[in-house]
CHARMM internal coordinates of N, CA and C (Angstrom, degrees):
IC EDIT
DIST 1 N 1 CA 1.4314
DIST 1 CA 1 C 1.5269
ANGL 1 N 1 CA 1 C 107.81
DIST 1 C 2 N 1.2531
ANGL 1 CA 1 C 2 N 110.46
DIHE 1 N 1 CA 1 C 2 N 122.60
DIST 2 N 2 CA 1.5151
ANGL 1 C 2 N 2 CA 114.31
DIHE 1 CA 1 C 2 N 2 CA 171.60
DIST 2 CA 2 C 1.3128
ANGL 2 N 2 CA 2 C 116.46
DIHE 1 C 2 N 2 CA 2 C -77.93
DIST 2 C 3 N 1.7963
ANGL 2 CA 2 C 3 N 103.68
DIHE 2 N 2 CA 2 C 3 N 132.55
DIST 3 N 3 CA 1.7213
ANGL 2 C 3 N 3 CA 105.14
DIHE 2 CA 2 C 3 N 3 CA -178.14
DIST 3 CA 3 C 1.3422
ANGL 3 N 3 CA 3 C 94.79
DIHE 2 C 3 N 3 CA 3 C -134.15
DIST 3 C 4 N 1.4821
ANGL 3 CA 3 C 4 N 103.64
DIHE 3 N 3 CA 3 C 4 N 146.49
DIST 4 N 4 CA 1.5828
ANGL 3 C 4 N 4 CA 107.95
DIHE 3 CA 3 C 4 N 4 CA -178.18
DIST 4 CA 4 C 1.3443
ANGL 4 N 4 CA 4 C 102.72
DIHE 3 C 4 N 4 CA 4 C -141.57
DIST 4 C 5 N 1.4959
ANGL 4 CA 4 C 5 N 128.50
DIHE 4 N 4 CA 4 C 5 N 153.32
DIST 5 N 5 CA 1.3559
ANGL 4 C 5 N 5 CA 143.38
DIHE 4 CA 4 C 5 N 5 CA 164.10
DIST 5 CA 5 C 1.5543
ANGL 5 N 5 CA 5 C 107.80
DIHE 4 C 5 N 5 CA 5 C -142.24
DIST 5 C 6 N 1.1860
ANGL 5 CA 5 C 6 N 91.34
DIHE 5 N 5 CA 5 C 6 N 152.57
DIST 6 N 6 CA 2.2809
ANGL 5 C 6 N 6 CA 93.29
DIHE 5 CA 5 C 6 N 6 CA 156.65
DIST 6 CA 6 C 1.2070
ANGL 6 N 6 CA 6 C 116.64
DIHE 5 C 6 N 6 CA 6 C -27.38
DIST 6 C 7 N 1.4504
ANGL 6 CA 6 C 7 N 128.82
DIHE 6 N 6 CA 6 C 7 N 101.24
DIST 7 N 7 CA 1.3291
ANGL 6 C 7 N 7 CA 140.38
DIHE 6 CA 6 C 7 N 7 CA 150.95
DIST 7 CA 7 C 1.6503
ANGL 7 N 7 CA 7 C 109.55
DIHE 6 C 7 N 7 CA 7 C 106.52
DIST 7 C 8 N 1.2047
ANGL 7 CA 7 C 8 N 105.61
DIHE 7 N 7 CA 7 C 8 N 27.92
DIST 8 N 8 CA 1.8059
ANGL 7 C 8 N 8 CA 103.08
DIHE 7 CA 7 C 8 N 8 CA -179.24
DIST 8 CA 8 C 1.0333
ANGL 8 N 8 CA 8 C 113.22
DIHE 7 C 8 N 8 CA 8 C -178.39
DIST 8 C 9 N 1.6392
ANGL 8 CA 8 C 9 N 160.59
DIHE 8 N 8 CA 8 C 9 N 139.74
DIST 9 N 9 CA 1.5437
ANGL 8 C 9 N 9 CA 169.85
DIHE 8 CA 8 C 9 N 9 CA -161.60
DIST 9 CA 9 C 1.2093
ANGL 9 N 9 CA 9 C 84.47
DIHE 8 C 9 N 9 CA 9 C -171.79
DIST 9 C 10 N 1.7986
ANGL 9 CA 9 C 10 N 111.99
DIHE 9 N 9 CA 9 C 10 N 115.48
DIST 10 N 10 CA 1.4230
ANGL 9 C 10 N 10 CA 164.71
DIHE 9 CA 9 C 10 N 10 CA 117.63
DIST 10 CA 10 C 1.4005
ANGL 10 N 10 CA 10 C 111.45
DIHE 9 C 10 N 10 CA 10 C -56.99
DIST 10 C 11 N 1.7105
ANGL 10 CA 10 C 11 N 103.44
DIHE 10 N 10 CA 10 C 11 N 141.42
DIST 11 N 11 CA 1.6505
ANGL 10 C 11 N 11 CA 103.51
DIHE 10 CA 10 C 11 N 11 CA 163.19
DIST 11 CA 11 C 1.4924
ANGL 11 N 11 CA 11 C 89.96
DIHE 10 C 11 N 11 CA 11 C -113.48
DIST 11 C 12 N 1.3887
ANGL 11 CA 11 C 12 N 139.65
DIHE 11 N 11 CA 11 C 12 N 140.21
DIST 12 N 12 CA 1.3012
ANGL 11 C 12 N 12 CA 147.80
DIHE 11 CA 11 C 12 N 12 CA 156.99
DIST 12 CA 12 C 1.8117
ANGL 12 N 12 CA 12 C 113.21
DIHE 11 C 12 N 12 CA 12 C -80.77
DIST 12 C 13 N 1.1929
ANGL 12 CA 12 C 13 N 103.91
DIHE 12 N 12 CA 12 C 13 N 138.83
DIST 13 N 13 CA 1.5475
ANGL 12 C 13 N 13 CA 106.68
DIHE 12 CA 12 C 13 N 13 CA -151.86
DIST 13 CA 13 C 1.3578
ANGL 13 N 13 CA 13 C 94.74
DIHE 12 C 13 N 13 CA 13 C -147.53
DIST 13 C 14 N 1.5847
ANGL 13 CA 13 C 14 N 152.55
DIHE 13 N 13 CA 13 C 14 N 99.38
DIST 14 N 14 CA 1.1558
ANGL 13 C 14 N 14 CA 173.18
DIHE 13 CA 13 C 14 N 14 CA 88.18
DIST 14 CA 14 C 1.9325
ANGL 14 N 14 CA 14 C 87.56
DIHE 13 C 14 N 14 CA 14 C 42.36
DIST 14 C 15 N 1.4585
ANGL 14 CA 14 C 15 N 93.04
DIHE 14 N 14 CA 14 C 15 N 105.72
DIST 15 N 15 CA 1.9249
ANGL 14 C 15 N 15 CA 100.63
DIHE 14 CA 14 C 15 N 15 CA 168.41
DIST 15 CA 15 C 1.1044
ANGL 15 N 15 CA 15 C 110.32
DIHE 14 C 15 N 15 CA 15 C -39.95
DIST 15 C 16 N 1.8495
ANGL 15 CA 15 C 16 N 123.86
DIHE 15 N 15 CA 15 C 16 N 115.46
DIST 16 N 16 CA 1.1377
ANGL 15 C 16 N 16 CA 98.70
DIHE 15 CA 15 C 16 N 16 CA 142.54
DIST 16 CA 16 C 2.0308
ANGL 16 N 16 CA 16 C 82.69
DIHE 15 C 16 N 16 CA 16 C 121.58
DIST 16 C 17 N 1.0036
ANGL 16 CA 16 C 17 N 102.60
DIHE 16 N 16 CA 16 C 17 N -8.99
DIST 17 N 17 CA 2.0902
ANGL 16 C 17 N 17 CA 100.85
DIHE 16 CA 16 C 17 N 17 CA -175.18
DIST 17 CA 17 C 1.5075
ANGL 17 N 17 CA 17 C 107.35
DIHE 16 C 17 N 17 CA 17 C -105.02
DIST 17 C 18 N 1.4646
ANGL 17 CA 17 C 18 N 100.00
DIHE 17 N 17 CA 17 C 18 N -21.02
DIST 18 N 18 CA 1.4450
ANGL 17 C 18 N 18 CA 95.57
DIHE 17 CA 17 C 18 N 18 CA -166.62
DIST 18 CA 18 C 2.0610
ANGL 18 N 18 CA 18 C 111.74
DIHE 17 C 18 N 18 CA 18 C -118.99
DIST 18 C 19 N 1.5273
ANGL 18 CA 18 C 19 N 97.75
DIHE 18 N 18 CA 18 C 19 N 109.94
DIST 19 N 19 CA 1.7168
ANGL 18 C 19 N 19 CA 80.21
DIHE 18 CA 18 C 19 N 19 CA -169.64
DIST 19 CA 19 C 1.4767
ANGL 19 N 19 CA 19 C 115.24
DIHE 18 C 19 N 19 CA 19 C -69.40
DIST 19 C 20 N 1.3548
ANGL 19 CA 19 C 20 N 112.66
DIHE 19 N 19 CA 19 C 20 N -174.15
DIST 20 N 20 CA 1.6364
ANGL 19 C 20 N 20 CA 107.20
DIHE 19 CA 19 C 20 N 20 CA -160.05
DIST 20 CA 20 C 2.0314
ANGL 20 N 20 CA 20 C 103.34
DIHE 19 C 20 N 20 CA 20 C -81.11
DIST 20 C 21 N 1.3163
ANGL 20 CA 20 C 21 N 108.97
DIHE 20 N 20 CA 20 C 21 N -28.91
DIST 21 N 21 CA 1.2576
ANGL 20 C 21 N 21 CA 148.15
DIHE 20 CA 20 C 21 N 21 CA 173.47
DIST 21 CA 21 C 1.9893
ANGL 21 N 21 CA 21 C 96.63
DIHE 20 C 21 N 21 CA 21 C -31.65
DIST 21 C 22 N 1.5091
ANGL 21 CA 21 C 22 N 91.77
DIHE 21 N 21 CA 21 C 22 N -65.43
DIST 22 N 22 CA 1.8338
ANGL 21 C 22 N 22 CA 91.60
DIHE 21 CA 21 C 22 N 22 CA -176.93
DIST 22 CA 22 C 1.5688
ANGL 22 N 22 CA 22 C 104.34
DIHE 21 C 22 N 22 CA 22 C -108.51
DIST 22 C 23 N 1.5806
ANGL 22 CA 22 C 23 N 124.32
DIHE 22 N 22 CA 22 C 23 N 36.77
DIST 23 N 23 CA 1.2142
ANGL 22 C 23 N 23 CA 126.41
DIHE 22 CA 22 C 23 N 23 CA 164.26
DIST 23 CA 23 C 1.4060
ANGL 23 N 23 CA 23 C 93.72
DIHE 22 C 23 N 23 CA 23 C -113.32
DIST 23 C 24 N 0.8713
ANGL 23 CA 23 C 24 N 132.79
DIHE 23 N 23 CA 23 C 24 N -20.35
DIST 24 N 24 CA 1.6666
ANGL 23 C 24 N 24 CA 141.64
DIHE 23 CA 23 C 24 N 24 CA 151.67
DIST 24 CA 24 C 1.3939
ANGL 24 N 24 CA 24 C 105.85
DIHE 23 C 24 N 24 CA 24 C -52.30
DIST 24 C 25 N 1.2213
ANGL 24 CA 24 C 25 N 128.49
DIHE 24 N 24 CA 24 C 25 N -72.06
DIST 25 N 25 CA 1.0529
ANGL 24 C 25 N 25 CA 119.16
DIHE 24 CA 24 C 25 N 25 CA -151.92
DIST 25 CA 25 C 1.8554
ANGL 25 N 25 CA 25 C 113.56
DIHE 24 C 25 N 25 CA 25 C -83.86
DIST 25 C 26 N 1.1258
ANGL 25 CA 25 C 26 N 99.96
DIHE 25 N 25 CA 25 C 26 N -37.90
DIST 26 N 26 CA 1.7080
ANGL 25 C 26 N 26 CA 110.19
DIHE 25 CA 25 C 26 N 26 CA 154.04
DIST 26 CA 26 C 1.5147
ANGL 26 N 26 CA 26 C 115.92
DIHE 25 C 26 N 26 CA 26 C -30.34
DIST 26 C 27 N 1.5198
ANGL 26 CA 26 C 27 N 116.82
DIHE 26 N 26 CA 26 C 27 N -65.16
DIST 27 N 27 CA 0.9366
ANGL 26 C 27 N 27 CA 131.82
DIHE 26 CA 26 C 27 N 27 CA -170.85
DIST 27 CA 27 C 1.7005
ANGL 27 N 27 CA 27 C 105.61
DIHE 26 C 27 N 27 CA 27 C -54.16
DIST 27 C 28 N 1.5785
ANGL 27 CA 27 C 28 N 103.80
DIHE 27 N 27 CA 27 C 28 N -62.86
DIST 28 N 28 CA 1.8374
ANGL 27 C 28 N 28 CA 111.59
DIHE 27 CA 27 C 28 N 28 CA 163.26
DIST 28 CA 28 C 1.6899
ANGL 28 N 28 CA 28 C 118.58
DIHE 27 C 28 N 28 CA 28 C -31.11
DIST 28 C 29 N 1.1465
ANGL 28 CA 28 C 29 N 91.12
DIHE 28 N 28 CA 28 C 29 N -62.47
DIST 29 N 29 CA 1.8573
ANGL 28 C 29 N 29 CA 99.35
DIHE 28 CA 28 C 29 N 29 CA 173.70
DIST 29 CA 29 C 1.3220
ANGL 29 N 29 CA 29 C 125.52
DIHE 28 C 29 N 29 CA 29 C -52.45
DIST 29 C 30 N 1.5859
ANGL 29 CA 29 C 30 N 117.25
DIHE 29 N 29 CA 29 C 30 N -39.36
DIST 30 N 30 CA 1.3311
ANGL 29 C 30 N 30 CA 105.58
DIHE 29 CA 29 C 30 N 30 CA 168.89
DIST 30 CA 30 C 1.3821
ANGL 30 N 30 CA 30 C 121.37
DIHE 29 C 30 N 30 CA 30 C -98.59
DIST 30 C 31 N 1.1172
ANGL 30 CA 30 C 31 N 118.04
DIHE 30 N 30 CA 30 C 31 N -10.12
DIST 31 N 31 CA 2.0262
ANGL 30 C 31 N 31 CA 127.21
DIHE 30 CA 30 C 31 N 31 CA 145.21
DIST 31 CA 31 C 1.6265
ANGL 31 N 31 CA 31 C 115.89
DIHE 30 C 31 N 31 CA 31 C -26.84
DIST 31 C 32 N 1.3838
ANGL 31 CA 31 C 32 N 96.32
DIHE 31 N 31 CA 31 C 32 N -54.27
DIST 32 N 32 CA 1.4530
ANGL 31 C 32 N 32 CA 126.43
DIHE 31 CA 31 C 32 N 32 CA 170.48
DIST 32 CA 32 C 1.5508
ANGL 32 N 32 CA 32 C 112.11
DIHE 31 C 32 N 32 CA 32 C -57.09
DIST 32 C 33 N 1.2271
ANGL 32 CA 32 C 33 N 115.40
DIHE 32 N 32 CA 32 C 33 N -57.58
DIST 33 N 33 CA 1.7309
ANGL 32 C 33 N 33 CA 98.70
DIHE 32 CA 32 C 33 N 33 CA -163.89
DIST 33 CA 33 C 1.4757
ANGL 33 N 33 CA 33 C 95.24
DIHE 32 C 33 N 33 CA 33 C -100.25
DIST 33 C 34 N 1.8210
ANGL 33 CA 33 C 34 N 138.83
DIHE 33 N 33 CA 33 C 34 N -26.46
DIST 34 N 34 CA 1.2926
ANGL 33 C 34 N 34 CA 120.77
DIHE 33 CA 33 C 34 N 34 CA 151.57
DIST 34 CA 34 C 1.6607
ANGL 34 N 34 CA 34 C 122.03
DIHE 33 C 34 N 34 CA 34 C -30.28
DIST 34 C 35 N 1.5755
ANGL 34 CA 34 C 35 N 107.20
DIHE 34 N 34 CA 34 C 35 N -68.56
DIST 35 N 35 CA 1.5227
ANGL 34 C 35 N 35 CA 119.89
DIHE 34 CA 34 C 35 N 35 CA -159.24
DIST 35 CA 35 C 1.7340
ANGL 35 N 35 CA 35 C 99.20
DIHE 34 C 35 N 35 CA 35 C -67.44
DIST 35 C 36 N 1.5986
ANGL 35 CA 35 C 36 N 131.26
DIHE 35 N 35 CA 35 C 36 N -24.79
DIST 36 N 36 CA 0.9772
ANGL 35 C 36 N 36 CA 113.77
DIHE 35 CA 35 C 36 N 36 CA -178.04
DIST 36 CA 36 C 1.8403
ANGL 36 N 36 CA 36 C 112.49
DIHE 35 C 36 N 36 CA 36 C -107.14
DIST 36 C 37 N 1.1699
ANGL 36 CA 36 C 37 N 111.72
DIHE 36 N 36 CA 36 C 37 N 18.76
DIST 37 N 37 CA 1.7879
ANGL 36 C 37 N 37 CA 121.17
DIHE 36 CA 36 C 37 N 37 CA 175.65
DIST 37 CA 37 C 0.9479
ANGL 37 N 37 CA 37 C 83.02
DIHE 36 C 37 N 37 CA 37 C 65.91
DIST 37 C 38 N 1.1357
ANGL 37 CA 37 C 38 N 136.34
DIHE 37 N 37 CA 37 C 38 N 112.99
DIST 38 N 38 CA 1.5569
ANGL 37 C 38 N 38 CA 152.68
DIHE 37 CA 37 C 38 N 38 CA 157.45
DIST 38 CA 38 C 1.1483
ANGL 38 N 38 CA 38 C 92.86
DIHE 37 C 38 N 38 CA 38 C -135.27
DIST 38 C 39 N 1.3563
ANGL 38 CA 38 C 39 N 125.84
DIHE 38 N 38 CA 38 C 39 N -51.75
DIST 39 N 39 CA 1.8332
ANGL 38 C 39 N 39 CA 147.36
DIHE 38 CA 38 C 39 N 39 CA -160.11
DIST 39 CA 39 C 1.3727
ANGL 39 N 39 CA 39 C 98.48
DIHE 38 C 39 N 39 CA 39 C -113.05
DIST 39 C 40 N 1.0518
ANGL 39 CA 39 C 40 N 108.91
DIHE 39 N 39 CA 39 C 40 N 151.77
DIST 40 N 40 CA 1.7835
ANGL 39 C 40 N 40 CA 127.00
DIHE 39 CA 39 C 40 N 40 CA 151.95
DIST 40 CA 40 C 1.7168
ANGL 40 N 40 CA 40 C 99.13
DIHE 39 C 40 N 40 CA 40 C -179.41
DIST 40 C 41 N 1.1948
ANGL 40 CA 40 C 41 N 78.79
DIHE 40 N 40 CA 40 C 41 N 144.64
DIST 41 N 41 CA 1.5956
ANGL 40 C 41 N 41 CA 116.91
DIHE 40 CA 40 C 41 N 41 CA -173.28
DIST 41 CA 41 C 1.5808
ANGL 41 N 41 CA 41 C 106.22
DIHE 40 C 41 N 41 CA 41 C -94.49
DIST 41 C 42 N 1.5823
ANGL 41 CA 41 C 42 N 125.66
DIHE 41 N 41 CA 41 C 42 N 89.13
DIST 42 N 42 CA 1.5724
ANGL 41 C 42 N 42 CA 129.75
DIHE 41 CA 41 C 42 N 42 CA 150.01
DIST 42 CA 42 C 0.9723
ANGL 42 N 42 CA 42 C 155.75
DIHE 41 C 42 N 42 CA 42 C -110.61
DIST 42 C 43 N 1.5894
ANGL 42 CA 42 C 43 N 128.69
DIHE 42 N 42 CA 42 C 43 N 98.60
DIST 43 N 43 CA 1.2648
ANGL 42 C 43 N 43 CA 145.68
DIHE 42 CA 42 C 43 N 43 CA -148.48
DIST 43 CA 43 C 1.4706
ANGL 43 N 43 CA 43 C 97.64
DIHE 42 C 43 N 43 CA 43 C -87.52
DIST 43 C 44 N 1.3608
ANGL 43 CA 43 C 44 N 125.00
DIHE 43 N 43 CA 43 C 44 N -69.19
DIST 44 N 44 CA 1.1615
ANGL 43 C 44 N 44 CA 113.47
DIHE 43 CA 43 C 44 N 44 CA -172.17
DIST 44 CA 44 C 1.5166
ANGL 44 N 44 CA 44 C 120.83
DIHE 43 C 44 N 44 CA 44 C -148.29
DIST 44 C 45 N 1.4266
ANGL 44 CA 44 C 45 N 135.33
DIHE 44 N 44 CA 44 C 45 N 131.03
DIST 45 N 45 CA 1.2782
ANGL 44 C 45 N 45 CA 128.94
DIHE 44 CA 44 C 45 N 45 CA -158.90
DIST 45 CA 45 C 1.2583
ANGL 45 N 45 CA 45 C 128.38
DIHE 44 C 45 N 45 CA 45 C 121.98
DIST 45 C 46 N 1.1546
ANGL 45 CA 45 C 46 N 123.30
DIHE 45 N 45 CA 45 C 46 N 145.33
DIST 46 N 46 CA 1.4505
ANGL 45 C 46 N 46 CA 111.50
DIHE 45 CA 45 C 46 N 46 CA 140.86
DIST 46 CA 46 C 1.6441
ANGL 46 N 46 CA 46 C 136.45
DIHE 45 C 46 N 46 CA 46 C 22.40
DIST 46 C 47 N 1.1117
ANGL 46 CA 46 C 47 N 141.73
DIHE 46 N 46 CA 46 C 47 N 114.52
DIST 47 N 47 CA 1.3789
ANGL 46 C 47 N 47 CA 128.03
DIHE 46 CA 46 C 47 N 47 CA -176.06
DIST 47 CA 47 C 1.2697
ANGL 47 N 47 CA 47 C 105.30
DIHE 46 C 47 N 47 CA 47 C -118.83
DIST 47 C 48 N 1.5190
ANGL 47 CA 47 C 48 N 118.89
DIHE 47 N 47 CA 47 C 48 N 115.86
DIST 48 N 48 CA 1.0485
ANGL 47 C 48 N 48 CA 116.90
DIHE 47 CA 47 C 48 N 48 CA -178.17
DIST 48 CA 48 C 1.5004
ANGL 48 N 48 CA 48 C 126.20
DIHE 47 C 48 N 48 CA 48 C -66.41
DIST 48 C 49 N 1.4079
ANGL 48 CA 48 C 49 N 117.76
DIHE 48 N 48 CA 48 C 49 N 169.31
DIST 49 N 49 CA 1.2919
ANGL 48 C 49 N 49 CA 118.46
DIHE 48 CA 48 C 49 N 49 CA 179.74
DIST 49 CA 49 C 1.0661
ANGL 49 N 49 CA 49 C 137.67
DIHE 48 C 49 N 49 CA 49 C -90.96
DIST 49 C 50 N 2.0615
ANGL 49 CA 49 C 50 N 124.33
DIHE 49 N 49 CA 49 C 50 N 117.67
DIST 50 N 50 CA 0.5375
ANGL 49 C 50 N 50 CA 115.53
DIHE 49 CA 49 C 50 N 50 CA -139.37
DIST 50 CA 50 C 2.1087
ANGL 50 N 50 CA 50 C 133.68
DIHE 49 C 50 N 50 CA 50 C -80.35
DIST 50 C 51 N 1.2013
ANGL 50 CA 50 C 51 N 110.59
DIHE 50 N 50 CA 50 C 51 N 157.58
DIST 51 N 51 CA 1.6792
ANGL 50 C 51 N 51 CA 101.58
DIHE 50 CA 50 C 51 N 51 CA -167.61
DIST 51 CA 51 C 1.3382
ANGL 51 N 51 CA 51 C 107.77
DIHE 50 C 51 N 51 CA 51 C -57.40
DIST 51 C 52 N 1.9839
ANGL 51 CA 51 C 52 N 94.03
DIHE 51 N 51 CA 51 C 52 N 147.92
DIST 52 N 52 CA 1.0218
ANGL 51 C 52 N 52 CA 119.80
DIHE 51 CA 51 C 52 N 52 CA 174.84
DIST 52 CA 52 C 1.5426
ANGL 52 N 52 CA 52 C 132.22
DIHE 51 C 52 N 52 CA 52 C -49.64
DIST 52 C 53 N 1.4249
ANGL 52 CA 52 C 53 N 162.38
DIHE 52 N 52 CA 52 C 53 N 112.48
DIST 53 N 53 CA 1.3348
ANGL 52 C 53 N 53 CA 129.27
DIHE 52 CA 52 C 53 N 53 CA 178.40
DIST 53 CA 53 C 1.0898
ANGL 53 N 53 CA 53 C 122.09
DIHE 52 C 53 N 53 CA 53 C -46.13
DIST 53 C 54 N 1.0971
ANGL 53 CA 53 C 54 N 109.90
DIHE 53 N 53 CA 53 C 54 N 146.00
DIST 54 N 54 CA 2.0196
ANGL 53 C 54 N 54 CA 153.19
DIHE 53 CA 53 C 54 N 54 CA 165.84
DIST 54 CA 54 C 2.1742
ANGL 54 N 54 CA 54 C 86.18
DIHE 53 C 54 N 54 CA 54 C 79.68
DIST 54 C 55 N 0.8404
ANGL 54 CA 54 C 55 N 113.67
DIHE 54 N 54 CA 54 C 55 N 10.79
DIST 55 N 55 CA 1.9103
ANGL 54 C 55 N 55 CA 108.99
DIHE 54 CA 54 C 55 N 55 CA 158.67
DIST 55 CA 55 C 1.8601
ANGL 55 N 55 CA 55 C 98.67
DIHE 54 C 55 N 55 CA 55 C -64.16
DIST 55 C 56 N 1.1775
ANGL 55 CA 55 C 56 N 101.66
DIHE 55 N 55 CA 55 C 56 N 130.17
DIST 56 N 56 CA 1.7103
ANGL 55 C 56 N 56 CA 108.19
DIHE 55 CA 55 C 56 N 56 CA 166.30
DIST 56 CA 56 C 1.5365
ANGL 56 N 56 CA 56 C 113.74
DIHE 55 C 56 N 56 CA 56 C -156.15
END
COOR INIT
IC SEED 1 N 1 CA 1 C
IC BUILD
């Protein structure tokens, strides 16, 4: 279950459902669409501008 507040988005995952194998790779995937602006997270303000192509 995805939970989000100001300054952090967690997925909550019941011990024991998720092997370490695709908590790895989860983790890779959203490395991926954070580090390349795919995602951004805005609560309040200003929205910055968005990245340039091939910037990662």
């Amino acid at each position: 279950m995805p939970m989000e507040r100001e300054g952090e988005f967690v997925w909550l995952v019941r011990h024991g459902y998720m092997r370490p194998e695709l908590v790895a790779e989860l983790n890779t995937e959203l490395e991926h669409i954070v580090g390349n602006g795919l995602w951004e997270q805005k609560w309040s303000g200003p929205c910055p501008p968005p990245h340039p192509k091939g910037d990662s």
